[in-house]
C-alpha positions in Angstrom: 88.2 114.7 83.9 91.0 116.3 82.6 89.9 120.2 82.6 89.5 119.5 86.3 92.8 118.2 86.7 94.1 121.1 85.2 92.3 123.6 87.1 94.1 121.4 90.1 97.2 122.2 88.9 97.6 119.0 88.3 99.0 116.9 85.5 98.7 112.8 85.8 101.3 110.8 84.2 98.8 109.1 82.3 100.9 106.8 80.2 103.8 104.9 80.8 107.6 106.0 80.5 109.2 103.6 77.3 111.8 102.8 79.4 109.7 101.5 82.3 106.9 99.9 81.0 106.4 96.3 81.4 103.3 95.7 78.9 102.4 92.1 78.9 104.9 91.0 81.8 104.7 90.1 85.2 105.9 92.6 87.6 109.1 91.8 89.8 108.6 90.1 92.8 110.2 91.2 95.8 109.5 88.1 98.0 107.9 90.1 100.8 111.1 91.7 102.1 110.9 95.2 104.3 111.0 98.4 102.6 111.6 101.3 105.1 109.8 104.6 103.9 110.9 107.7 105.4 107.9 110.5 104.9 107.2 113.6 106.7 103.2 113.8 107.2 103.2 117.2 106.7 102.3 117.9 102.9 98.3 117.6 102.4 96.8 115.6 100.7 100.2 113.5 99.6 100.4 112.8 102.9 99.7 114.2 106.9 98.4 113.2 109.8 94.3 113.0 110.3 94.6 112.8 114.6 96.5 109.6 114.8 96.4 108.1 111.7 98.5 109.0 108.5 96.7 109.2 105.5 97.2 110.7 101.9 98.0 110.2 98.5 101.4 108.8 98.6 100.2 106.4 101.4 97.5 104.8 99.2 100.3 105.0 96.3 102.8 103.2 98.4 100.5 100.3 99.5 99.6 99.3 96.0 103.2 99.7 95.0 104.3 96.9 97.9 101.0 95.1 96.7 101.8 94.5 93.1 105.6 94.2 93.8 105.5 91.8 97.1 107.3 94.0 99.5 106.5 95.3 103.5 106.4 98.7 104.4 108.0 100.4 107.3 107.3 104.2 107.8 109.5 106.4 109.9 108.8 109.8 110.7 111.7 112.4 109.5 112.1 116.3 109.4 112.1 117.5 105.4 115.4 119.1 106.4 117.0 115.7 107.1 115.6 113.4 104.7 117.7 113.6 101.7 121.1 113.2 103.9 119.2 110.2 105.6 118.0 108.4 102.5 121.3 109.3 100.8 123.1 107.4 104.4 121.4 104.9 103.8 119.1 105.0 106.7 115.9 104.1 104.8 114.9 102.7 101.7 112.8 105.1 99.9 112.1 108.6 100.9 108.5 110.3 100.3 107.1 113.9 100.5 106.4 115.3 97.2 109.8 115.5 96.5 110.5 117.6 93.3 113.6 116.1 91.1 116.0 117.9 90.5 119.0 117.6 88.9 121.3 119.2 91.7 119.5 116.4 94.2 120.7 113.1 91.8 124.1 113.9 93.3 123.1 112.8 96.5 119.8 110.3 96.1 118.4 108.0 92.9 114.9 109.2 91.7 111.6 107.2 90.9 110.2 108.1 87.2 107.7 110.9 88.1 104.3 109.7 89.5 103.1 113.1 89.2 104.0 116.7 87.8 102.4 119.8 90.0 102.3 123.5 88.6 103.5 126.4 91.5 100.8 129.1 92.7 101.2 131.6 94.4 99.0 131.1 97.9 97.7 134.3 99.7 94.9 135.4 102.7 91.7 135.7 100.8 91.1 139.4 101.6 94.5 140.2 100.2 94.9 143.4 97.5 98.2 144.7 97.4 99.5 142.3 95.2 98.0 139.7 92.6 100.6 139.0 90.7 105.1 137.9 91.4 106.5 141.0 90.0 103.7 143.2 92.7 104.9 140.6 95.4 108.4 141.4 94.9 108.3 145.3 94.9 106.8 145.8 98.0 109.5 145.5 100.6 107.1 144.8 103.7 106.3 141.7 101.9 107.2 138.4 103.2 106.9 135.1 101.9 107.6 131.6 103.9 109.5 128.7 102.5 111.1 125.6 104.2 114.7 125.7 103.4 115.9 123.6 100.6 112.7 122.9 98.9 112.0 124.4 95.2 109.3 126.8 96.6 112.2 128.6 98.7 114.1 128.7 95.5 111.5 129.6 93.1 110.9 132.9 95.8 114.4 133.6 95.6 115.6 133.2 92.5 112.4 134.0 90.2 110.8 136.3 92.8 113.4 138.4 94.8 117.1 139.0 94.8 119.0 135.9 94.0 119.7 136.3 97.6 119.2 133.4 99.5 119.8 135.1 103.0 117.3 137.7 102.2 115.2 138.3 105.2 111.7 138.6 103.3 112.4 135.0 103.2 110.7 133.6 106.6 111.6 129.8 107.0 109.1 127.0 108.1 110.0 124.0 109.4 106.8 122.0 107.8 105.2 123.8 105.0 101.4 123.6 106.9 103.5 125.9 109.7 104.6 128.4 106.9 100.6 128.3 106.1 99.4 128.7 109.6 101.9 132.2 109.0 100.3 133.4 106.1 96.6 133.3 108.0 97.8 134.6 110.9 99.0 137.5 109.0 103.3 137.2 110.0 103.8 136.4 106.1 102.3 137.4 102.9 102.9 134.4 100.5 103.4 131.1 100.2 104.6 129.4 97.3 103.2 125.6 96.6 102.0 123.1 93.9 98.3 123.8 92.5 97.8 120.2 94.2 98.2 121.3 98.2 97.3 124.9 97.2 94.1 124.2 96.1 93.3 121.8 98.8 94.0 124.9 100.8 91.8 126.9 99.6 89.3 124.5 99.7 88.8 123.9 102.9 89.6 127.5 104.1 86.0 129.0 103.9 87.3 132.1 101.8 90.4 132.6 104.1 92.7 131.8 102.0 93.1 132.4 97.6 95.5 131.7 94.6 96.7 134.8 92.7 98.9 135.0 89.5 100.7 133.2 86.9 101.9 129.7 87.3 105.1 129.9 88.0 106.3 126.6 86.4 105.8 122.9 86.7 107.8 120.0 88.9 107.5 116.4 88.7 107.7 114.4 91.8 109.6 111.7 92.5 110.5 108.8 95.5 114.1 108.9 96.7 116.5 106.0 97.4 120.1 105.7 98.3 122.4 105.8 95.3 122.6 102.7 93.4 119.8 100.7 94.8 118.0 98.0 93.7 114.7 99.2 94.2 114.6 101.8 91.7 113.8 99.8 88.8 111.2 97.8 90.3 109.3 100.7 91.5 109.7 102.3 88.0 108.2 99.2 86.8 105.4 99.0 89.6 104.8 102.8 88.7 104.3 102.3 85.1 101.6 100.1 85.9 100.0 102.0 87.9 99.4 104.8 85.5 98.8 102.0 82.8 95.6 100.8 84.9 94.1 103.8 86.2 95.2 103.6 89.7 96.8 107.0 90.0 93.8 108.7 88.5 91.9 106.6 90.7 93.6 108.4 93.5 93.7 111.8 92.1 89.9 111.7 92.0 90.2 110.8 95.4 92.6 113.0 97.2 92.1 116.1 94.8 89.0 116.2 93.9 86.6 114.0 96.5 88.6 115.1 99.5 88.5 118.4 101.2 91.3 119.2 103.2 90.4 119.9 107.1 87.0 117.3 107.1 
């Protein structure tokens, strides 16, 4: 499975952090208490809406993670924009959206151990020949690229694609990444900039409309968020450990990534 994984852009976390593990010992039990998880259902297939219902990879991750630990899960819906600030206020528990970890973020929020590290492609219309690679992207000024603002894909276009500027106006912000996608089809932007996870999925289901080009462009792990200090990061560390341990996250990587296709 692993060659297929890769060609996802996708690395599992197949074995457990040293510092996490809990080989041989009972997981902590959080005597059924309510966990609220902020998310933004906008980030196929981690996690979205399917008509009314919200689905995805994260989902299924979080349910077996308040399974093996004994906790409740609340969901509230939140803009990307205003999670971090939320979750670092202390308005929920745990935050959820593919969230890369950086360093500059640990000043506000705690991070989870990574669940799952994604490499960046560079997404583009399927018909699309002026450019195939970052450096063609960035020396064609009628070019445009879409970001949401404040995620690593708006950083990774300005910083290792443009300028260095961040107000530069090929920069066209989204406020959900599937709107900065429904741009580049329509034609109002040239690129977009994801993980080889949602990219793919993408491409997938867009009946040759859409196509990665170029390098990789780096990799990101992904991380849950909580308010600094709490309680719940080590538990979920532990619970996440043992998730890789077992198979469960490869259990769900076959089935969001490789099973699903995105649109059905």
């Amino acid at each position: 499975m692993k060659p297929v994984f890769a060609a996802l852009g996708l690395v599992l976390f197949a074995a457990a952090s040293p510092a996490t593990a809990q080989t041989g010992s009972a997981l902590p039990d959080l005597a059924g208490r309510e966990v609220i998880v902020a998310t933004e259902n906008a980030y196929p297939p981690l996690q979205f809406m399917d008509g009314t219902t919200a689905k995805g990879w994260e989902y299924d991750a979080m349910a077996e993670l308040a399974k093996r630990l004994n906790f409740v899960v609340k969901y509230e819906n939140i803009s990307w924009d205003a999670m971090i600030p939320a979750v670092s206020e202390g308005q929920f528990d745990i935050g959820m959206t593919g969230i890369t970890i950086r360093d500059d973020r640990r000043d506000k929020v705690d991070f989870s151990d990574p669940y799952m590290r994604s490499e960046m492609v560079m997404l583009v219309r399927g018909d699309e020949t002026r450019f195939a690679e970052a450096a063609g992207f960035a020396a064609n000024p009628d070019l445009l690229v879409a970001a949401q603002p404040g995620t690593t894909p708006f950083y990774v276009s300005v910083y290792e694609i443009l300028d260095g500027n961040e107000a530069n106006p090929r920069v066209k912000l989204f406020e959900t990444f599937g709107a900065g996608v429904a741009a580049l089809r329509s034609g109002d932007v040239d690129l977009v900039l994801t993980d080889g996870t949602a990219g793919n999925g993408y491409v997938a289901a867009s009946n040759g409309g859409l196509k990665i080009v170029g390098d990789k462009l780096g990799a990101e792990d992904f991380g849950f968020i909580f308010p600094k200090g709490s309680e719940l990061v080590a538990p979920i560390n532990a619970a996440i450990a043992a998730l890789q341990a077992d198979g469960t996250f490869g259990a769900l990587n076959t089935k969001w990534f490789l099973d699903y296709k995105m649109g059905q």
